[in-house]
Structures are given as structure tokens and as C-alpha cells.
C-alpha positions as CSV (number, residue, x, y, z in Angstrom):
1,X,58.9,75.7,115.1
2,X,60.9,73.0,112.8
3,X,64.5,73.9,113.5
4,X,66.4,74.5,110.1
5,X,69.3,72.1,109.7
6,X,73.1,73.9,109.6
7,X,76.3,72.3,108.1
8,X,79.2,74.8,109.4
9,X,82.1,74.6,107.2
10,X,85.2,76.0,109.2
11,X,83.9,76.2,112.6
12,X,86.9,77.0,114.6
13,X,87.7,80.1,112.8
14,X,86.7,83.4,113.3
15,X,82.9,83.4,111.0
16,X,82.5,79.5,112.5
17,X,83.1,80.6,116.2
18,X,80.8,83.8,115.9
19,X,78.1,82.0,113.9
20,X,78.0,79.0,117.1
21,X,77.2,82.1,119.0
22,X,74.1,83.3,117.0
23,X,72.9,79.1,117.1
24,X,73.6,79.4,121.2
25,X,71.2,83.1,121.2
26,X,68.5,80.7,118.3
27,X,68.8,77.0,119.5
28,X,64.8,76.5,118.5
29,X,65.2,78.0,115.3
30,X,68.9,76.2,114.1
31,X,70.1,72.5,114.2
32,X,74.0,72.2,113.9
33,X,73.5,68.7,111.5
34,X,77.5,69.2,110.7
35,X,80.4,70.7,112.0
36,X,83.8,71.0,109.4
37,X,87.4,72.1,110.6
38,X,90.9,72.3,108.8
39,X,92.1,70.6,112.3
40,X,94.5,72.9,113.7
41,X,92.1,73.2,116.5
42,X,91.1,70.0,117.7
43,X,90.5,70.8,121.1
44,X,87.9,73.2,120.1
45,X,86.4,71.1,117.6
46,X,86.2,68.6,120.2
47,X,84.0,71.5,122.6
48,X,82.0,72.5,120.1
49,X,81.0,68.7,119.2
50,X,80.3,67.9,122.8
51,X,77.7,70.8,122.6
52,X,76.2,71.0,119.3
53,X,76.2,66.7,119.4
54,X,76.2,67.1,115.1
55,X,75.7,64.2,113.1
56,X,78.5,64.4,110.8
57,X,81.9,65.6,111.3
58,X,84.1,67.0,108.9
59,X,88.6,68.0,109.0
60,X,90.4,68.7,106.1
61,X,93.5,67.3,107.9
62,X,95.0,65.2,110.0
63,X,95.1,61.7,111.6
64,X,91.6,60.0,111.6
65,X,92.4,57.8,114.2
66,X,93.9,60.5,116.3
67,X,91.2,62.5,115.9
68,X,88.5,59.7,116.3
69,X,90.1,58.8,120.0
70,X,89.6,62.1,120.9
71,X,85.3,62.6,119.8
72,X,84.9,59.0,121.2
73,X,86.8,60.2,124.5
74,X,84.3,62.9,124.8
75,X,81.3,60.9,124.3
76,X,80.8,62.2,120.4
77,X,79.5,59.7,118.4
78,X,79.1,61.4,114.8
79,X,80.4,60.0,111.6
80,X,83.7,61.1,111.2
81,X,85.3,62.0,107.5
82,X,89.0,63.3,107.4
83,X,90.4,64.3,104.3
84,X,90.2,67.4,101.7
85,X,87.3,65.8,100.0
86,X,85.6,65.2,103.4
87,X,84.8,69.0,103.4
88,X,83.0,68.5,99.9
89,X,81.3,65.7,100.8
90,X,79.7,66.9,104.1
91,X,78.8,70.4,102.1
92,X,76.5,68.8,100.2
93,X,74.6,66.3,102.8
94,X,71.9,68.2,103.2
95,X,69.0,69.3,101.1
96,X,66.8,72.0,99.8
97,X,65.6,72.7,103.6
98,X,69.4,73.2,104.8
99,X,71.7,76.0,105.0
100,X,75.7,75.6,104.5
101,X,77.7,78.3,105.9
102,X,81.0,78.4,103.7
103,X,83.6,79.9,106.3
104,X,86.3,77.9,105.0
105,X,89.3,80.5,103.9
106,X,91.4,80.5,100.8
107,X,91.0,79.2,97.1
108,X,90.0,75.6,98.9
109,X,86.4,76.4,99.4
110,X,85.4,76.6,95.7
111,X,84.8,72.6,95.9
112,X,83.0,72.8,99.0
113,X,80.6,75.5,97.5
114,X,79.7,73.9,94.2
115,X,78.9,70.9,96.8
116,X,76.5,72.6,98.4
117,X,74.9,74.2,95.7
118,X,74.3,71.3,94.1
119,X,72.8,69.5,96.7
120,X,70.2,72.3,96.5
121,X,70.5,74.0,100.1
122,X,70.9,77.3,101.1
123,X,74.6,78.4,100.9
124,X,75.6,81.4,103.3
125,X,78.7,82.4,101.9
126,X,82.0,83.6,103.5
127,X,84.5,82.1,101.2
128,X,84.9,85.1,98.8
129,X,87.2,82.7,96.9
130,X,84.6,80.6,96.1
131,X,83.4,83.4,93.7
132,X,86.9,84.8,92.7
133,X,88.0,81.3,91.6
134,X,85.4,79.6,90.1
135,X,82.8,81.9,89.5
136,X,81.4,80.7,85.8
137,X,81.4,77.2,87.9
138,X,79.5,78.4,90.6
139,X,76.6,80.0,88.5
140,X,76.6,76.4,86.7
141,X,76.4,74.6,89.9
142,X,73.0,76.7,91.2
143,X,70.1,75.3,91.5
144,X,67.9,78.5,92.2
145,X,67.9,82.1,91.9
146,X,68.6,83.4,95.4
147,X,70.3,80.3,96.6
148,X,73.5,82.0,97.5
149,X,73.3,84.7,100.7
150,X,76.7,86.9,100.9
151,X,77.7,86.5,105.0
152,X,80.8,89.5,104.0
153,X,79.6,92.6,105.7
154,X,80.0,94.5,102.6
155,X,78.1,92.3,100.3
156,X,75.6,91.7,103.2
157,X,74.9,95.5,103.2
158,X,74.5,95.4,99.5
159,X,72.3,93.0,99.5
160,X,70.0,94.8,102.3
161,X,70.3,98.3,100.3
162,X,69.5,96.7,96.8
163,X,65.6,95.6,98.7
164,X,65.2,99.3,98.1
165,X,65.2,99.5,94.7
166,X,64.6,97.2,91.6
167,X,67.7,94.9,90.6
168,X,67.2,91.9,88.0
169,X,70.0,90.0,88.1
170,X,72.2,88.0,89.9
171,X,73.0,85.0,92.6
172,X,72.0,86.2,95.2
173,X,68.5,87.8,94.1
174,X,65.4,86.3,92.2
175,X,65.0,88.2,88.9
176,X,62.2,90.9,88.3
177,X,60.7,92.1,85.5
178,X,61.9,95.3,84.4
179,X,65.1,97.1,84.5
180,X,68.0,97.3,86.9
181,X,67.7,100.8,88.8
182,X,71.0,100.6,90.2
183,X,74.1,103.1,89.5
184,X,76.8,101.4,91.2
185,X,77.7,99.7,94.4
186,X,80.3,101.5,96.6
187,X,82.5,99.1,98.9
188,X,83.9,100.3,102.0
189,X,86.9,99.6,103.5
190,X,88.6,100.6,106.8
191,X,91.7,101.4,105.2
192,X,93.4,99.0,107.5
193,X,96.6,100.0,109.5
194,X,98.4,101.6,107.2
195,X,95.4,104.2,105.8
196,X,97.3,107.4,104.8
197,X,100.7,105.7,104.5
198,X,103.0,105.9,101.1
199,X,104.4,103.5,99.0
200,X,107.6,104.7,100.6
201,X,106.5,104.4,104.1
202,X,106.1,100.9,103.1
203,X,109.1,99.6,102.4
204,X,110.1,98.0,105.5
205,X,106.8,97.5,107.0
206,X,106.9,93.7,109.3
207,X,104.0,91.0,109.5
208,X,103.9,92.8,113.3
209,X,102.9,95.8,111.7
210,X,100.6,94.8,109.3
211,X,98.9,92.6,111.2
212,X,97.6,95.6,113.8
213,X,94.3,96.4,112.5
214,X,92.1,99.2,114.0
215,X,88.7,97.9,113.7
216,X,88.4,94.0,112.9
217,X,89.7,91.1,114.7
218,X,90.5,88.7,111.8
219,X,93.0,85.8,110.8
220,X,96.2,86.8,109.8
221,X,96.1,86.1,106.0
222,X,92.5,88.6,106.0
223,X,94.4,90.9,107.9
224,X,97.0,91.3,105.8
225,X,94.7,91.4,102.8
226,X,93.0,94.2,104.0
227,X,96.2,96.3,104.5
228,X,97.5,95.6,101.0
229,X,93.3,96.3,100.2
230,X,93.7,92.6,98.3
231,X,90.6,92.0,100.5
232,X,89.2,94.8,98.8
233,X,90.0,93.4,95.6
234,X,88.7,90.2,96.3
235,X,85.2,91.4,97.2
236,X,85.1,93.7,94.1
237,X,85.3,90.5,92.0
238,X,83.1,89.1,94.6
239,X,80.4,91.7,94.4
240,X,81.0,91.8,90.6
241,X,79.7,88.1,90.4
242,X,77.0,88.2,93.3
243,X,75.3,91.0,91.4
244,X,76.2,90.7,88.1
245,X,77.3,94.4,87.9
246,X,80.3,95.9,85.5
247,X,83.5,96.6,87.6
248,X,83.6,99.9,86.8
249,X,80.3,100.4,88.5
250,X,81.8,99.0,91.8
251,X,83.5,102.0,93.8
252,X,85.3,101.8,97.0
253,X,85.9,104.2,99.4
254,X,87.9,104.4,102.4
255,X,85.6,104.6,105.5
256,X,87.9,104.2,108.6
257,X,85.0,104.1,111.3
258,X,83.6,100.8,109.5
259,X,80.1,101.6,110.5
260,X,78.6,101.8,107.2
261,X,79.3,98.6,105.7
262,X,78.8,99.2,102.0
263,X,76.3,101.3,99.7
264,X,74.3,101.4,96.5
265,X,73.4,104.6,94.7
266,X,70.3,104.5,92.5
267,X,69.8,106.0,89.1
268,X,67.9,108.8,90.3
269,X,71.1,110.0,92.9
270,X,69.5,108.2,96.3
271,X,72.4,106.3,97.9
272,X,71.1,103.8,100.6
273,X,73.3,103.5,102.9
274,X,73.4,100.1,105.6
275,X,75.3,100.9,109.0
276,X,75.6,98.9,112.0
277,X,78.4,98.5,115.0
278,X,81.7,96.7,113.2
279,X,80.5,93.2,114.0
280,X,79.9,90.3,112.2
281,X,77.4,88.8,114.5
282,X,74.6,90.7,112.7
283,X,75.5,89.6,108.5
284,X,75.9,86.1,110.0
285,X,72.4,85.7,111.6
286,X,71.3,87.4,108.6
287,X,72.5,85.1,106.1
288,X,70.8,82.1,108.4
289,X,67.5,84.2,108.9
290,X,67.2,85.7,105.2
291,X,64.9,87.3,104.2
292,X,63.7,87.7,107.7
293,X,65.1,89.5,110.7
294,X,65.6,87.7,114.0
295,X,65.1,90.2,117.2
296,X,68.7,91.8,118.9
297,X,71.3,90.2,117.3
298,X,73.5,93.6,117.5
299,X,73.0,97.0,119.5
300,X,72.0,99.2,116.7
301,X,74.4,102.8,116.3
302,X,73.1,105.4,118.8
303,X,71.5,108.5,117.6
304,X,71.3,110.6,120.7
305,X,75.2,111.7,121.0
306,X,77.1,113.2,118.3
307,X,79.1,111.6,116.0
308,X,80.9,111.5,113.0
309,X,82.0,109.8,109.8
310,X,85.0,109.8,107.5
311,X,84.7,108.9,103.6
312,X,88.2,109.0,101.4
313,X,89.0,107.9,98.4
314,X,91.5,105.2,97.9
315,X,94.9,105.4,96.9
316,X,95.6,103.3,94.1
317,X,98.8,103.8,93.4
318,X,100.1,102.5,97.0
319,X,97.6,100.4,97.3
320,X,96.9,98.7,93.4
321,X,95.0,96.0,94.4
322,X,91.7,97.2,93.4
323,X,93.0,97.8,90.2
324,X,94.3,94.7,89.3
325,X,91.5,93.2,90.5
326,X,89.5,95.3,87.6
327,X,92.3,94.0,85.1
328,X,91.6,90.9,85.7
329,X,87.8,90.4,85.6
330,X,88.2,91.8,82.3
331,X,91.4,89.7,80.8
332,X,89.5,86.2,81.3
333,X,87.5,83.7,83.7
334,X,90.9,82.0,85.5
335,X,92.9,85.5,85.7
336,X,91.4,86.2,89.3
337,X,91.9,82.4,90.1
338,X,95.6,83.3,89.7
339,X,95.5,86.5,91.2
340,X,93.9,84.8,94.7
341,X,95.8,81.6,94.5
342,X,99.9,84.1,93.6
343,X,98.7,86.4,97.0
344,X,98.2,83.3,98.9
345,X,101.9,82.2,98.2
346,X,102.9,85.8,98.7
347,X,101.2,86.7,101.9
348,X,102.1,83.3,103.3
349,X,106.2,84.1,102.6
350,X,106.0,87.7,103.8
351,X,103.8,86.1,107.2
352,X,106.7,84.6,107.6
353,X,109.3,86.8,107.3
354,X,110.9,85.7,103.4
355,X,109.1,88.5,101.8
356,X,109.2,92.5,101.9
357,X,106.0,94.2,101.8
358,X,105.7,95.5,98.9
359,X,106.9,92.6,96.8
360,X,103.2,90.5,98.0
361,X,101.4,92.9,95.5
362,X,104.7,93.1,93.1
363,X,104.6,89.3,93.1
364,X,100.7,89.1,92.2
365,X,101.0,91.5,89.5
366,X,104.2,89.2,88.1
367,X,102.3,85.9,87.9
368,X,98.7,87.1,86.7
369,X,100.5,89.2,83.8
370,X,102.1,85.9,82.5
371,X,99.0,84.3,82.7
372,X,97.3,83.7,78.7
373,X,93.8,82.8,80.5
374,X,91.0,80.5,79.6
375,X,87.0,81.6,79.6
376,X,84.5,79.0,80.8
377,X,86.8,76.5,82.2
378,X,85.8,73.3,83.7
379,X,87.0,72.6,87.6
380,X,89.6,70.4,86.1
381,X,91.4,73.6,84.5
382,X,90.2,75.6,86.8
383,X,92.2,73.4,89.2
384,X,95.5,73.3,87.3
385,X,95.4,77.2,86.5
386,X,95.5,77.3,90.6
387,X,98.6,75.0,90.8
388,X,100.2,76.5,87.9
389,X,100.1,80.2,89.7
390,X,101.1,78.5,92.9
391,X,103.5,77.0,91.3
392,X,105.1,79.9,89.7
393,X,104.2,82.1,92.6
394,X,106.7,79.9,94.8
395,X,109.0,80.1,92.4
396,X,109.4,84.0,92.0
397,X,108.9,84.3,96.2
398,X,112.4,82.0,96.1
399,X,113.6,84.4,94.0
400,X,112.6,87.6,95.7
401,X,114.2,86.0,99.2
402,X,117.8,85.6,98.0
403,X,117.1,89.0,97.0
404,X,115.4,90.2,100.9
């Protein structure tokens, strides 16, 4: 069996670590050719290039030299790139026959994605914001229908439940003749750690608090996302773009167990439903395996002991997130560009304590209603509408501390 070659973008974070694992359980099946780290983890980085040996190494930040000592200490001997554009450049080394896994978080994946698209491998994608940036960009940048395979749980599931029915378009799918049988797609979301709660029981909510979720083990700016349901908002857009269907076809639903991961419901009434443990070993190996399963990547959910599961609908007026997000897709191409790149700024200052609660998704709403928008931008202004909402994002946060 020819081993596949893998290019890891952010493999010392939560999708990178996990996705090493499914490479240790299919070593004859994967090759790590690359490994790529924001460098606040060198010491890791450092393991994980002793045993993976890649051929190209990749860190957004830091000091080369440093950093070279330290691989050359260990015996590493891969070509070393440090820099923002490093990440670009070692996203698109590889050809039709590779895969790049996108784990990078935030807004600065959307280079690293087009990179990789370009260069005509398979992109398993985990950096939502790839698609809620620059998602005319990244339909320009694809070489193939299919090319991109969602790694998000929820858009993983969608993509399984959609093989049961007839769906035409989108990125992630190659088209069919005939017409789309789907209804809408219905998100699910745990409802994170403050399911149930009020805008008023909000008010004085800490990063402690919000950071406590009951299901997932995630970085703190995700985990936060998911309790404003920003998260939620970002893969609505997400989903929106993967699939190419109308927002107001996209439901969510709070589902607090987060064993069904997401759902499509056909025109004739079925709703296929995809459930598995909450764990993202199994959307991982499936985005590096697609179409094809690879044996026991997950203990499936047991049958044989009774057991239940909860389905409520979201409240958008504490958490508005999804709605905005629906504002937005329909206002203009760089509106959820601003959206993504103001709640960075915002969760950021509340993560560290200069910014209530409530004002993250106060902030967001600020910035992306004083934004005039622009359709089929180029990366250039796609760039600059991103430093223009950070910009203004900062300077409304400044604002909102002398107030907190």
C-alpha cells in the first residue's frame, strides 16, 4: 500500500494532536511529509518532529534560529520555514496525491487554504474561517469538485447524511445530474455551558465560567464561541458555502448530549440523522480516508441500554449569533469576514478580563453594522476589510473597558 502524503497545519493544537493519533493507529496508510505550528509549543513540535521525521517544517512565529537549535538538538533535520507566509508556503507543497489538514484557528487560515487548493491536493478542512472569510476566493482557488472534506463534526455529519440522497452542488461534492432532494440541513449544538441561561443571567458571567463546557475539550477562543453560539454562527456560514444551500434552509437545534452531530431532512420528510460518541477522532480519520472508512476509529453508541436524547430549539434572543450570522451572508461577501475577524478582538478582550459578556456579541453586531461591504473581493480587500474590522473592533473594546 503507497502511503498518502499529509501536510498538518497546526499540529500542536487540539485537531493537530488528535489527527497524529489517527496517523499513529494508520502509519502504512499516512506519511506526515509536513508538520506546521503557530510556536507557542515548541517543545511539542519538537516530539512530534522526532517521531513523524517530516520533511518540511512550518511556525508562524518566532525565532528561526531558536527554533532551528532546538530540531538540530533533537536529531531533526527538515527544512525549516518561520514566518506567516511559511504556513502558506508549506500548504501548498504537495500535489494532487496529498492531503492538507487546515487545523490552523482564526481568520489566518484563509491564505493557507487557497494554498493548498491551488496546489491541487486534498484539503481536510478545520479552519471554518477559511470559508467565513474568503469564501468567493476559496471557490476560485479549487481545482476540483470534491476537493475540499469538512473535518467539523457537524459538517462531517452532513456530508455522510447527504450520500443518502441526491445533492448537486457544492465544494465538497461532485455535481449530479438532476435536482437537489434536500430540505434543509439542521446543525446541532450542545448548547454550551450556559444552555437555558437568560440574557440576564449573563451579565456578569467570567472567562472561568464560560470556559466550562460540558461535552468538548476545546481551545479557549472555540469554547467561548460556542457559549455565545458564534461557533454556531460560524458553521452556518460554513455549511452555507460547503453546500451551497440558502441560510434559511440551515436550522439549528440545541442537542445537549452531542451525539448526533448534525442532520439533513429530505424533500419527502426522511431526516438522516449521523450519531457517534462526542469525539473528533472519527470526522478526522474520515476527512483522511474519504470516501472510504478505515476499521475502529471510535466505539460506535450502544444500543443494548436505554438511553435518551434532548432536541431544543435555540434562543435567539440571548444568544443572536445565529442570526447575525444569517444577516450577514445576505448583506455582502466581506460582512462575515468582519463579523469573524470584530469576535476575535472581542473574545480575546473579555478572555482577558477588559470585556463583559455580553458586550463580545454587542461589539460584533456594532462593527459589522457599520460595515458598507464589497461582493467578489480580491484577497487584497479581503485582507484590508479584516484590518479595518480589527481595527475598529479594538477601538470600540477600548471604549467598552473605561466603561467595564
Amino acid at each position: 500500500m503507497t502511503k498518502r502524503k499529509l501536510v498538518l497545519l497546526g499540529s500542536t493544537g487540539s485537531i493537530g494532536t488528535q489527527c497524529l493519533e489517527i496517523v499513529d493507529k494508520y502509519p502504512e496508510r499516512l506519511e506526515v511529509y509536513g508538520l506546521a505550528a503557530g510556536g507557542n509549543n515548541l517543545d511539542l513540535l519538537v516530539k512530534q518532529a522526532v517521531r513523524y521525521r517530516p520533511r518540511e517544517i512550518a511556525v508562524y512565529q518566532g525565532d528561526k534560529a531558536e527554533i532551528s537549535a532546538a530540531l538540530k538538538a533533537n536529531g531533526v533535520t527538515a527544512h525549516l520555514n518561520v514566518g506567516p507566509q511559511a504556513m502558506v508556503e508549506i500548504a501548498g507543497c504537495l500535489d494532487a496525491d496529498g492531503i492538507v489538514l487546515n487545523g490552523i484557528n482564526g481568520g489566518v487560515g484563509l491564505e493557507p487554504t487557497l494554498a493548498a487548493l491551488k496546489s491541487g491536493a486534498t484539503l481536510a478542512l478545520a479552519n471554518k474561517e477559511s470559508l467565513v472569510v474568503g469564501a468567493p476566493l476559496v471557490r476560485q482557488a479549487c481545482t476540483r469538485p470534491g476537493q475540499i472534506i469538512p473535518v467539523d463534526s457537524e459538517h462531517s455529519a452532513i456530508a455522510q447524511c447527504l450520500l443518502s440522497g441526491k445533492h448537486k452542488k457544492g465544494l465538497t461534492v461532485p455535481e449530479v445530474d438532476g435536482t437537489s432532494e434536500v430540505a434543509h440541513l439542521i446543525l446541532t449544538a450542545s448548547g454550551g455551558p450556559f444552555r437555558g441561561k437568560t440574557r440576564a443571567d449573563l451579565a456578569k458571567v467570567d472567562a472561568k465560567a464560560a470556559l466550562q463546557h460540558p461535552t468538548w475539550n476545546m481551545g479557549p477562543v472555540v469554547t467561548v464561541n460556542s457559549s455565545t453560539l458564534m461557533n454556531k454562527g460560524l458553521e452556518l456560514i460554513e455549511a452555507h458555502v460547503l453546500f451551497d444551500i440558502a441560510p434559511s434552509d440551515i436550522k439549528a437545534v440545541v442537542h445537549p448530549q452531542s451525539i448526533v452531530h448534525s442532520m439533513v431532512t429530505f424533500k419527502d420528510g426522511a431526516t438522516i440523522v449521523q450519531a457517534s460518541p462526542p469525539s473528533m477522532h472519527l470526522p478526522i480519520a474520515l476527512s483522511l480516508s474519504w470516501p472510504q472508512r478505515w476499521d475502529d476509529i471510535e466505539p460506535a453508541c450502544q444500543w443494548d441500554t436505554p438511553t435518551s436524547w434532548d432536541f431544543e430549539p435555540v434562543d435567539n434572543l440571548t444568544f443572536p449569533a445565529l442570526d447575525l450570522a444569517r444577516y450577514c451572508i445576505e448583506q455582502s461577501h466581506t460582512h462575515p469576514a468582519v463579523m469573524n475577524a470584530a469576535n476575535e478582538v472581542a473574545v480575546d478582550a473579555f478572555l482577558k478580563e477588559k470585556l463583559p459578556y455580553l458586550a463580545i456579541l454587542d461589539t460584533v453586531t456594532e462593527i459589522v453594522s457599520q460595515h458598507e461591504g464589497i461582493n467578489e473581493p480580491t484577497l487584497e480587500e479581503t485582507l484590508q476589510v479584516q484590518q479595518w474590522a480589527v481595527a475598529l473592533a479594538t477601538e470600540v473594546v477600548s471604549r467598552k473597558v473605561i466603561a467595564f
